[in-house]
C-alpha positions as protocol buffer text, in pm:
chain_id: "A"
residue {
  index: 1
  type: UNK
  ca { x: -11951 y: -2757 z: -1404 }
}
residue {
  index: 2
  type: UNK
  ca { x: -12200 y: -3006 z: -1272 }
}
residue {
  index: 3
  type: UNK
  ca { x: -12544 y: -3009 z: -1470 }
}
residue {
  index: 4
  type: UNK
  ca { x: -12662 y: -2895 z: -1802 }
}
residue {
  index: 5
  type: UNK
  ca { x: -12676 y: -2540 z: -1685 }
}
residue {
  index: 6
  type: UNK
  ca { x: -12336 y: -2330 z: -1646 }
}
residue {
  index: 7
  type: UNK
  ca { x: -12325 y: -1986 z: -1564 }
}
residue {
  index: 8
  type: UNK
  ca { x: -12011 y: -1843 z: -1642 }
}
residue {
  index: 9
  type: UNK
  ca { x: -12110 y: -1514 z: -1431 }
}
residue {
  index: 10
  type: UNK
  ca { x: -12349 y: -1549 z: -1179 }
}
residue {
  index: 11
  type: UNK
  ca { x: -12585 y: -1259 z: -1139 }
}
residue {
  index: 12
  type: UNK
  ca { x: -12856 y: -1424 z: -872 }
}
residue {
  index: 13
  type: UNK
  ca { x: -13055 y: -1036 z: -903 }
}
residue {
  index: 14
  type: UNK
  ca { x: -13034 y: -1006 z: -1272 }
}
residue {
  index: 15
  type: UNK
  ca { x: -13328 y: -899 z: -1420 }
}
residue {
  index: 16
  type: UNK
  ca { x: -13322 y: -1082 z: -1712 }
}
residue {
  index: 17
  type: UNK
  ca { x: -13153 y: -1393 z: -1820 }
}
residue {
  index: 18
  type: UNK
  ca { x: -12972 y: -1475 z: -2204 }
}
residue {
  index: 19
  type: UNK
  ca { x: -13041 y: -1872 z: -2239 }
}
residue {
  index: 20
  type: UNK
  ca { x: -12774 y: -1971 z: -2486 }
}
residue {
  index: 21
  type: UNK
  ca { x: -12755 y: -2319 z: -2698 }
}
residue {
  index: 22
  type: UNK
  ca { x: -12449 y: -2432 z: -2874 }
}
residue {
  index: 23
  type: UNK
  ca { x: -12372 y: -2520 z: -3235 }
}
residue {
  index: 24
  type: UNK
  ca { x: -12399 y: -2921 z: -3346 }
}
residue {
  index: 25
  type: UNK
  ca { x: -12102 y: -3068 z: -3157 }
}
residue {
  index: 26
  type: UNK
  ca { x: -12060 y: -2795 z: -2961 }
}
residue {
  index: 27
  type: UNK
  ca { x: -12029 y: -2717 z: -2595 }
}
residue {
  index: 28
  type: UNK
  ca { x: -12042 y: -2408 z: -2391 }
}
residue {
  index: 29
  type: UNK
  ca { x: -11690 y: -2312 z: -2390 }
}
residue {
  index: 30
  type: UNK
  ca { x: -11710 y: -2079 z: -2679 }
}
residue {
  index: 31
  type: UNK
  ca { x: -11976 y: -1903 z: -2569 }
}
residue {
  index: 32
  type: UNK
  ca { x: -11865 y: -1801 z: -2199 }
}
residue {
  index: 33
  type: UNK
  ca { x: -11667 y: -1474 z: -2293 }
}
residue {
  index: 34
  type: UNK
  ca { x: -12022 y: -1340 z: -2361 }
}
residue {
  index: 35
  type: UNK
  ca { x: -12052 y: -1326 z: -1992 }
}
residue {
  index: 36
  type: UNK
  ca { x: -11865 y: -980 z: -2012 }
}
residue {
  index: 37
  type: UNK
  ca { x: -12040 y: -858 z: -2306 }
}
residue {
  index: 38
  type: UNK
  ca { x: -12380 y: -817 z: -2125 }
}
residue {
  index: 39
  type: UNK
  ca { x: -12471 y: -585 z: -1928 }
}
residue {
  index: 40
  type: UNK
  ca { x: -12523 y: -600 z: -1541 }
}
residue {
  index: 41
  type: UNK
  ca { x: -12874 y: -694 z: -1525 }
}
residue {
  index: 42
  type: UNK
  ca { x: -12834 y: -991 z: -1801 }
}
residue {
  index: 43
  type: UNK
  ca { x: -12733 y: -1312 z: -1646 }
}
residue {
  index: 44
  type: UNK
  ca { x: -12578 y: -1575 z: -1906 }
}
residue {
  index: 45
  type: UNK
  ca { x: -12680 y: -1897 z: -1854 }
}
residue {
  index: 46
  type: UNK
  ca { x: -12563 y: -2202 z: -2121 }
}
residue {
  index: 47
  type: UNK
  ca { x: -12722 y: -2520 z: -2180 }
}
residue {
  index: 48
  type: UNK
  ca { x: -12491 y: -2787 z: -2205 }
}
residue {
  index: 49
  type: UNK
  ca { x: -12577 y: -3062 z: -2445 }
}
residue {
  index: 50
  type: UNK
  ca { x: -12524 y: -3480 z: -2338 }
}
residue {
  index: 51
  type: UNK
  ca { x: -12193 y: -3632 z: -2391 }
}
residue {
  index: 52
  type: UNK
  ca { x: -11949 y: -3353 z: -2311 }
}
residue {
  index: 53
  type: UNK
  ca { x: -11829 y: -3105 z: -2060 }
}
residue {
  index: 54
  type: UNK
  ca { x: -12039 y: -3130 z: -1745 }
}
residue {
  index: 55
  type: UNK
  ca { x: -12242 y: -3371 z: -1866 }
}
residue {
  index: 56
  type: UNK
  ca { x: -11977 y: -3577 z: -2018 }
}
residue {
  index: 57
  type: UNK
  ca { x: -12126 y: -3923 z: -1813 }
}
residue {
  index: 58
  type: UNK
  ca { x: -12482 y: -3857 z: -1981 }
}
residue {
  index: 59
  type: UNK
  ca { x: -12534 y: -4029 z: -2277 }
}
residue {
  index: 60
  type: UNK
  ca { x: -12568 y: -3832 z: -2581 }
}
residue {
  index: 61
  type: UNK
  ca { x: -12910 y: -3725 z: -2781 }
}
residue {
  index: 62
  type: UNK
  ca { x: -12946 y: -3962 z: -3021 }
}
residue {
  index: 63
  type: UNK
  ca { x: -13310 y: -3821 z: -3126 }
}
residue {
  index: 64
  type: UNK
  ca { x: -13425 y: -3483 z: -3145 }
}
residue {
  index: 65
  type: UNK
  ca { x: -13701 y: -3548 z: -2880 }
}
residue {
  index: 66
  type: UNK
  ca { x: -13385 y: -3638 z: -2677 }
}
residue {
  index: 67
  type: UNK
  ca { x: -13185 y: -3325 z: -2765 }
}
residue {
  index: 68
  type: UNK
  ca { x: -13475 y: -3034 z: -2721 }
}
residue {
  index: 69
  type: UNK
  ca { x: -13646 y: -3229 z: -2435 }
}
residue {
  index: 70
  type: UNK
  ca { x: -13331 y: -3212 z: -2232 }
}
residue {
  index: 71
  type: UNK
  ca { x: -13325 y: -2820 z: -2283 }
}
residue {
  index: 72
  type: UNK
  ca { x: -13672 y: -2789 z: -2290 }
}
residue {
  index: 73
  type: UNK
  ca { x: -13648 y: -2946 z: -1918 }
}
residue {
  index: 74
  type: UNK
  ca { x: -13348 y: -2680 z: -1846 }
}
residue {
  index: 75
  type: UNK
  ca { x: -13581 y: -2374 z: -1968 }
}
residue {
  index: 76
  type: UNK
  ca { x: -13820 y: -2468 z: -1733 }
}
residue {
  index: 77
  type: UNK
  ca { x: -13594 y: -2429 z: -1444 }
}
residue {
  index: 78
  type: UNK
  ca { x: -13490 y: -2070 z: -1533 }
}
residue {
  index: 79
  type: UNK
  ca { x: -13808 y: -1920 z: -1708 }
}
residue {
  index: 80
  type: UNK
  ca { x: -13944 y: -1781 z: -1377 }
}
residue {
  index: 81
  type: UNK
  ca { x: -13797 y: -1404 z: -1447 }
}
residue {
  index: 82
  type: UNK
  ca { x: -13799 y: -1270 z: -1819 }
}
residue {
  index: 83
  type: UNK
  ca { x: -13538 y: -1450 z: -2063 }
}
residue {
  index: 84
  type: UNK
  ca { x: -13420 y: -1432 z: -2472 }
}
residue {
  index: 85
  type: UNK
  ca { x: -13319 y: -1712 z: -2650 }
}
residue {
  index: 86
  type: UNK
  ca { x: -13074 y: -1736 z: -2865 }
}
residue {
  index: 87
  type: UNK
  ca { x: -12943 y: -2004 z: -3049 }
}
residue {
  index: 88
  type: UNK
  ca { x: -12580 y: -2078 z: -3298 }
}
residue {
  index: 89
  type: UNK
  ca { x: -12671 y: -2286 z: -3600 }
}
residue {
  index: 90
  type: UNK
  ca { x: -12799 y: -2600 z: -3478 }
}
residue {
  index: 91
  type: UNK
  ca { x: -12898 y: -2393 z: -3142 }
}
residue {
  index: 92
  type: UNK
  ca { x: -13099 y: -2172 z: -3349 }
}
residue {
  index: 93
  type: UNK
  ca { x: -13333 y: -2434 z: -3474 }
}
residue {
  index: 94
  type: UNK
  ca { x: -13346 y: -2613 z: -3109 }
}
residue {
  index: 95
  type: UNK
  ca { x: -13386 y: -2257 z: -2974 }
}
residue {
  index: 96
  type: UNK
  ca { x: -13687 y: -2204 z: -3220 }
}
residue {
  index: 97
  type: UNK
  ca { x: -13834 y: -2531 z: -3125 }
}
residue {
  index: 98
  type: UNK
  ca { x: -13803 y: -2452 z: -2789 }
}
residue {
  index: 99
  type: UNK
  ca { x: -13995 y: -2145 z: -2818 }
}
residue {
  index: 100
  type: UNK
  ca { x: -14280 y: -2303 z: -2977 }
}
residue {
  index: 101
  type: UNK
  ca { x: -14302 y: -2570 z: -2738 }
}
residue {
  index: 102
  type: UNK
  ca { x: -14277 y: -2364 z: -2422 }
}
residue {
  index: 103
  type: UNK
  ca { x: -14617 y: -2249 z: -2450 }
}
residue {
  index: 104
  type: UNK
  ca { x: -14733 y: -2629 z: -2501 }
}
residue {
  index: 105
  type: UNK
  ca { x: -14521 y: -2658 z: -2167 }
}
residue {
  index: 106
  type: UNK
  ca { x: -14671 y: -2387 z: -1959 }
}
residue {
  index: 107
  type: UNK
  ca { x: -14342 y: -2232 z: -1981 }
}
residue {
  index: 108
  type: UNK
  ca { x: -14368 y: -1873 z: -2006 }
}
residue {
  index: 109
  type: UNK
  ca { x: -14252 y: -1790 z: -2376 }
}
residue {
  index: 110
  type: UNK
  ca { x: -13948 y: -1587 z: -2415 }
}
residue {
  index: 111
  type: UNK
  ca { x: -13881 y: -1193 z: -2496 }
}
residue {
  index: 112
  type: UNK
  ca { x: -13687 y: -1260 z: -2787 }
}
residue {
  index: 113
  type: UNK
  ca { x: -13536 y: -1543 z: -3007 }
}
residue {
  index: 114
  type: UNK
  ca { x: -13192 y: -1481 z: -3159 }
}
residue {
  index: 115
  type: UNK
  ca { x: -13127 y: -1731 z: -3432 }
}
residue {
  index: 116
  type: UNK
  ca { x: -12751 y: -1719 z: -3583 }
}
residue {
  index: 117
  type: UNK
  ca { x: -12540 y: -1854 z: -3872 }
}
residue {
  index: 118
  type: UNK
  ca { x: -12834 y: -2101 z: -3954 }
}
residue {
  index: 119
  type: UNK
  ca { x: -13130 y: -2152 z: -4233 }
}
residue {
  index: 120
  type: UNK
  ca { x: -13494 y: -2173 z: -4146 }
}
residue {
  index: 121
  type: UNK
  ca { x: -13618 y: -2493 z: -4011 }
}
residue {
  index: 122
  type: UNK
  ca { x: -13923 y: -2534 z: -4281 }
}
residue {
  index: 123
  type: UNK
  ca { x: -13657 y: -2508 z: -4512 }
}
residue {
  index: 124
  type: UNK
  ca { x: -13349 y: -2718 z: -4457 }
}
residue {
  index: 125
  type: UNK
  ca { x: -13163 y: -2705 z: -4793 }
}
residue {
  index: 126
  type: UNK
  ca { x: -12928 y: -2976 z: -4895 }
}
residue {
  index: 127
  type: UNK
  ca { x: -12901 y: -3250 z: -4610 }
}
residue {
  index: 128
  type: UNK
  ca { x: -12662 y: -3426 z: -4805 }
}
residue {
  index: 129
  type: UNK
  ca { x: -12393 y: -3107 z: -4776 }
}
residue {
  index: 130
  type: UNK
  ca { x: -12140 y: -3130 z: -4525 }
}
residue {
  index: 131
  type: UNK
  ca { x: -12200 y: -3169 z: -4214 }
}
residue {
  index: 132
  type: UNK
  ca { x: -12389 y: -3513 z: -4231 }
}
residue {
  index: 133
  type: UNK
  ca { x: -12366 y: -3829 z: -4056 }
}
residue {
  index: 134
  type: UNK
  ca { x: -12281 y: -3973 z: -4412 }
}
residue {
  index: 135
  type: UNK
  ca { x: -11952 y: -3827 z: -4403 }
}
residue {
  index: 136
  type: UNK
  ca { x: -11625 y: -3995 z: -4337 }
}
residue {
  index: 137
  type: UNK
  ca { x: -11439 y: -3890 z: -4014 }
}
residue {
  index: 138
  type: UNK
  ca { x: -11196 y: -3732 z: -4226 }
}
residue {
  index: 139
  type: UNK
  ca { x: -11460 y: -3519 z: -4412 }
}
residue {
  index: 140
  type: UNK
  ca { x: -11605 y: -3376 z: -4037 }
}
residue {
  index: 141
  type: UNK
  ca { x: -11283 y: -3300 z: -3963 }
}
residue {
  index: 142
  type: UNK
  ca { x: -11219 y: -3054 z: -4253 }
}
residue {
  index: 143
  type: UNK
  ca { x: -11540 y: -2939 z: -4257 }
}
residue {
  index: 144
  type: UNK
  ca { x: -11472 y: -2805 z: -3884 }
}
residue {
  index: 145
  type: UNK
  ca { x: -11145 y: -2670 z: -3955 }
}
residue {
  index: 146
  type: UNK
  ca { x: -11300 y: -2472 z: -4235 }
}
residue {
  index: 147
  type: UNK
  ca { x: -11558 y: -2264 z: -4062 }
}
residue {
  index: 148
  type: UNK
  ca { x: -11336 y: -2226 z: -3753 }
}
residue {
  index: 149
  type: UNK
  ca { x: -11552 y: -2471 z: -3523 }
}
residue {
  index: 150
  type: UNK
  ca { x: -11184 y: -2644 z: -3339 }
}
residue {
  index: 151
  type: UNK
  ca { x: -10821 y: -2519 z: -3306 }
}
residue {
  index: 152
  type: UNK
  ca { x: -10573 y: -2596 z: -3566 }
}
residue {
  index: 153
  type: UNK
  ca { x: -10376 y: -2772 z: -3268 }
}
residue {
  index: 154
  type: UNK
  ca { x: -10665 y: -3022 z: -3264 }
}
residue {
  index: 155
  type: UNK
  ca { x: -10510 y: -3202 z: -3594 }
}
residue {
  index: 156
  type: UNK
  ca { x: -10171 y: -3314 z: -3433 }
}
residue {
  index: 157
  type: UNK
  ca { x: -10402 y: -3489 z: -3152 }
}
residue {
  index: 158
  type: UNK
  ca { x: -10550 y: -3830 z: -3275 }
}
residue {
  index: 159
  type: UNK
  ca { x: -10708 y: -3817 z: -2980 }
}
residue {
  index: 160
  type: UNK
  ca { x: -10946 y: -3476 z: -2923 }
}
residue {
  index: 161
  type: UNK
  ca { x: -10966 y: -3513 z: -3281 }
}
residue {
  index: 162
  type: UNK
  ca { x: -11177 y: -3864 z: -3212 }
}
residue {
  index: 163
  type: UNK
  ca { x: -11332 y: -3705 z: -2950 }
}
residue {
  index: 164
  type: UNK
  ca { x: -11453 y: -3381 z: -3195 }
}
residue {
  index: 165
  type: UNK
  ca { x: -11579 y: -3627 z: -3449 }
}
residue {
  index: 166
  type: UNK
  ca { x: -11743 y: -3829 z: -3213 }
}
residue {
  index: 167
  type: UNK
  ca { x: -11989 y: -3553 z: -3057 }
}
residue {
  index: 168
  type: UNK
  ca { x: -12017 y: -3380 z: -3412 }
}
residue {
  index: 169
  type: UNK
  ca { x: -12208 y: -3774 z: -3501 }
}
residue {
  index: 170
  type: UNK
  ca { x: -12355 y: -3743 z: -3209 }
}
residue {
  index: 171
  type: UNK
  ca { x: -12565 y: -3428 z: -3264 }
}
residue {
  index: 172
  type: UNK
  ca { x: -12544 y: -3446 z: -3659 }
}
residue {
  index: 173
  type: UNK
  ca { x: -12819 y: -3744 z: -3556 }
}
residue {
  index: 174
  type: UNK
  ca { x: -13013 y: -3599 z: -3339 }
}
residue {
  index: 175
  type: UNK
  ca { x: -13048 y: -3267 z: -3562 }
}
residue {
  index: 176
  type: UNK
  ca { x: -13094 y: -3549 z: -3896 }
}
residue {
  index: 177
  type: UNK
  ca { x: -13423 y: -3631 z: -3763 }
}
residue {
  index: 178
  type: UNK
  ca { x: -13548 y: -3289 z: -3710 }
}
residue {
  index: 179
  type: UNK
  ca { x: -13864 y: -3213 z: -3940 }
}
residue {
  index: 180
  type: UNK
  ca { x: -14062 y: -2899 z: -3873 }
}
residue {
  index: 181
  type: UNK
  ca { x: -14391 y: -2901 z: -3809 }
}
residue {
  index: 182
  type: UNK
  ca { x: -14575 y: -2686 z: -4041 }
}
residue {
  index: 183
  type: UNK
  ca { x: -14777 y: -2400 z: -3931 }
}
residue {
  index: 184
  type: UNK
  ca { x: -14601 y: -2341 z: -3611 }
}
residue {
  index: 185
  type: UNK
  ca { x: -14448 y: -1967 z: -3543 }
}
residue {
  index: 186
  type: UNK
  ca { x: -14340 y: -1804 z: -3289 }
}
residue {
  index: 187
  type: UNK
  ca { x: -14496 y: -1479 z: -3170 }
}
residue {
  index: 188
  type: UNK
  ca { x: -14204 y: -1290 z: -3028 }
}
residue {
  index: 189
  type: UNK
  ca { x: -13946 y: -1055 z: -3155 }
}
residue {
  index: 190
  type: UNK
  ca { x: -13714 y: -1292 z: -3385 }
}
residue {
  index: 191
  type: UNK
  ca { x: -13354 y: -1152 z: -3497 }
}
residue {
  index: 192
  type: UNK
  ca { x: -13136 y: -1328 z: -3747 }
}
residue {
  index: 193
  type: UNK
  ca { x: -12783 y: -1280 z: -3745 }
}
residue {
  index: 194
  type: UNK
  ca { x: -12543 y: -1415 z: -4042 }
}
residue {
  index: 195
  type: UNK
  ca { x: -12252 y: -1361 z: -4195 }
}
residue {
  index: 196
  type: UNK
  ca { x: -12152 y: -1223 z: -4483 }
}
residue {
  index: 197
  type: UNK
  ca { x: -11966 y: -1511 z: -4546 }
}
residue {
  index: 198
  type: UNK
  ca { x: -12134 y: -1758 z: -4492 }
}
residue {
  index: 199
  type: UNK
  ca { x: -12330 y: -1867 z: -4786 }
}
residue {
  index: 200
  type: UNK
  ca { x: -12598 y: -1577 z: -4679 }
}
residue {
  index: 201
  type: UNK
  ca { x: -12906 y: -1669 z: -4884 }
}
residue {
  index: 202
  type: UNK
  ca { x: -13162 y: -1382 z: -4903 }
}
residue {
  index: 203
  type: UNK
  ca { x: -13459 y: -1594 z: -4928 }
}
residue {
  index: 204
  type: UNK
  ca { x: -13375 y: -1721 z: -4585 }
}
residue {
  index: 205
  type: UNK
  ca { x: -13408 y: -1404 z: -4446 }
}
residue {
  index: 206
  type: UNK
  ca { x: -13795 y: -1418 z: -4600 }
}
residue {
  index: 207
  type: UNK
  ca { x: -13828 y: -1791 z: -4509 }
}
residue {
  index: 208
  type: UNK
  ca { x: -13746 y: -1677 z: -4133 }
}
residue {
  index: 209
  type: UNK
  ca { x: -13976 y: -1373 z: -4120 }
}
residue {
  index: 210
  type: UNK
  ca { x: -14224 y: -1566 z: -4224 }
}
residue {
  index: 211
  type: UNK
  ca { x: -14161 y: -1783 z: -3883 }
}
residue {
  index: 212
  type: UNK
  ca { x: -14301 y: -1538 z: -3650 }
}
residue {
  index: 213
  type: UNK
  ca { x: -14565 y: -1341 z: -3575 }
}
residue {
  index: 214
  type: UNK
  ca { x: -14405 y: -1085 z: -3396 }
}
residue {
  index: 215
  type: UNK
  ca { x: -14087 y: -794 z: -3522 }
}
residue {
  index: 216
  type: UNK
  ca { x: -13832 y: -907 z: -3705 }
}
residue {
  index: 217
  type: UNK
  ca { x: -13507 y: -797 z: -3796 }
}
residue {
  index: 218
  type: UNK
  ca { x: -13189 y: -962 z: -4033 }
}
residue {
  index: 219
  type: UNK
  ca { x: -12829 y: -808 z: -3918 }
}
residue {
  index: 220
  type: UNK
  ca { x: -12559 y: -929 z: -4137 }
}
residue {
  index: 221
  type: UNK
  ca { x: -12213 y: -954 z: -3941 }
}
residue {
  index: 222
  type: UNK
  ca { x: -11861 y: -971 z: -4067 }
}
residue {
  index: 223
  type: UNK
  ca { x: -11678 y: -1318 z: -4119 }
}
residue {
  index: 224
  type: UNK
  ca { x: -11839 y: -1638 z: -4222 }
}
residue {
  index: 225
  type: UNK
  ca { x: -11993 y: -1943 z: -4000 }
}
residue {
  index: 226
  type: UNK
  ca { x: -11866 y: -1786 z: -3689 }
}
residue {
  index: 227
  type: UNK
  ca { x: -11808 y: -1450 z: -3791 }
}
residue {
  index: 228
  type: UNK
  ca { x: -11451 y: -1293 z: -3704 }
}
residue {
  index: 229
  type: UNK
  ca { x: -11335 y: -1354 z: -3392 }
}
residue {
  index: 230
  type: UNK
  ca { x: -11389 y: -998 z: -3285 }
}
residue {
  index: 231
  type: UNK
  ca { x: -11747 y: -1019 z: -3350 }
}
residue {
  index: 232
  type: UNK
  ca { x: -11814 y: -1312 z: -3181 }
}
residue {
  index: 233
  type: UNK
  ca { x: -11684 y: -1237 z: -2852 }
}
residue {
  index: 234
  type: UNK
  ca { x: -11919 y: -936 z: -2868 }
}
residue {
  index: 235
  type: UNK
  ca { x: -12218 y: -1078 z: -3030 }
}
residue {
  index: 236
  type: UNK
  ca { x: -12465 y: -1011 z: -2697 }
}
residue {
  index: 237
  type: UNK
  ca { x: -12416 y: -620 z: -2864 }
}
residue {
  index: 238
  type: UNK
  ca { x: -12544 y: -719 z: -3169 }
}
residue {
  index: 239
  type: UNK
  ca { x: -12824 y: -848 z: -3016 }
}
residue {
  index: 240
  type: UNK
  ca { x: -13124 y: -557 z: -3074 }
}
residue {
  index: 241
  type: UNK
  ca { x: -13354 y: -760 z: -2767 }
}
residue {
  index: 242
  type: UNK
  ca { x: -13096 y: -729 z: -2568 }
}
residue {
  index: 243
  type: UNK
  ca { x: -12990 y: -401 z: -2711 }
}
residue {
  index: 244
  type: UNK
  ca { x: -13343 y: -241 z: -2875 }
}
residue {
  index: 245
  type: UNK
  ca { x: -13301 y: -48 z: -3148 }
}
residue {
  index: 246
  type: UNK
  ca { x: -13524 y: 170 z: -3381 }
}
residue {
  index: 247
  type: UNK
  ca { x: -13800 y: -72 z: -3517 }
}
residue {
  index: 248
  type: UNK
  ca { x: -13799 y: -197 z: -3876 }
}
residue {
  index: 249
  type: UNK
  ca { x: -13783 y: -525 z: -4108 }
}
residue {
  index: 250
  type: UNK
  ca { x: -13519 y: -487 z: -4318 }
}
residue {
  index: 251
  type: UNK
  ca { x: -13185 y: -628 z: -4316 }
}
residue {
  index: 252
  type: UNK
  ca { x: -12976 y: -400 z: -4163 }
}
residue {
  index: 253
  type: UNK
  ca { x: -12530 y: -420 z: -4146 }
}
residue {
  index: 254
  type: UNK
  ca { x: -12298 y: -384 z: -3836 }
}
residue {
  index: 255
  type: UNK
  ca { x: -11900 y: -401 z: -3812 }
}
């Protein structure tokens, strides 16, 4: 998998492209089943962050100009036929900064931003809750076994568990120094997806609406951080760009 782009299922005629970003310490591994969950004329195309997979010999972000530059870079290379972003807790706020940026770019702007299992940018909460760059290696580690973000098998490993800490730091930086900019919105069709469990706050959903200028929709999912794992290897369904349903604002529930 050579390059920041992977394509787990090539589909050179597709009319339409998903553009995917990954969750802070993340790669694209998780999200490749999606690939089958689309239908034929989606092509799924990943960005893979610095540090890890196929870009393992690129050193990481270590500023957030670093981290959405690099994708914002990537975009640029696929935007030429119609694409959605979409975006898993730290991916949704580098997919939203993305999408304000493109137009700065003289990218075209996307036809729809999926944010996921992640509070609104102008409104960050607690940055001294776990995950921080303040925590010990120990805390990280929990914190990812908790909401499901590495395999149980990872903790009788000294060694991938290093390695999970280590890009979890990594990004945790880059995604630190993150301040939004305030005024900016997006003007296209914005969906949020949470979970039920997963600390769902409702003034979120407002904060978010409030982010674009365009439709927007809330869909609460089953499971916490990354939903249940039935839900998450068909999330591209729950996805109403991809999938339009009948218009409205309010929150609505799927199983």
């Amino acid at each position: 998998m050579p390059g920041p782009l992977f394509r787990p299922l090539p589909r050179p005629q597709a009319e339409r492209t998903l553009f995917c970003l990954s969750f802070c310490g993340g790669g694209t591994a998780p999200f490749r089943a999606w690939a089958d969950a689309l239908p034929e004329d989606t092509e799924l195309v990943l960005y893979c962050y610095p540090g890890r997979e196929g870009c393992y010999s690129v050193p990481f972000a270590r500023t957030w100009e670093q981290l959405v530059g690099g994708a914002l870079a990537a975009l640029a290379g696929i935007a030429a036929r119609p694409y959605v972003l979409a975006g898993h807790s730290m991916g949704a706020w580098v997919a939203f900064d993305l999408a304000v940026r493109a137009a700065r770019a003289g990218i075209a702007p996307p036809r729809g931003l999926v944010v996921s299992a992640a509070g609104p940018p102008d409104h960050p909460g607690d940055r001294d809750e776990p995950p921080h760059t303040r925590n010990t290696d120990e805390e990280l580690l929990d914190w990812m076994f908790t909401v499901g973000q590495v395999a149980d098998a990872v903790r009788d490993e000294p060694e991938l568990r290093r390695m999970a800490v280590e890009v979890l730091r990594a990004d945790l930086q880059a995604v630190e120094a993150y301040r939004y900019r305030p005024g900016e919105l997006v003007g296209v069709p914005l969906q949020l997806l949470r979970g039920e469990d997963d600390d769902v706050d409702e003034e979120d959903l407002e904060r978010w609406r409030r982010l674009t200028t365009g439709p927007f929709e809330a869909t609460l999912l089953p499971g916490g951080h990354f939903y249940t794992p039935e839900v998450w290897s068909r999330l591209p369904g729950h996805m109403s760009v991809l999938h339009p349903v009948k218009p409205g604002g309010a929150p609505s529930r799927s199983s």
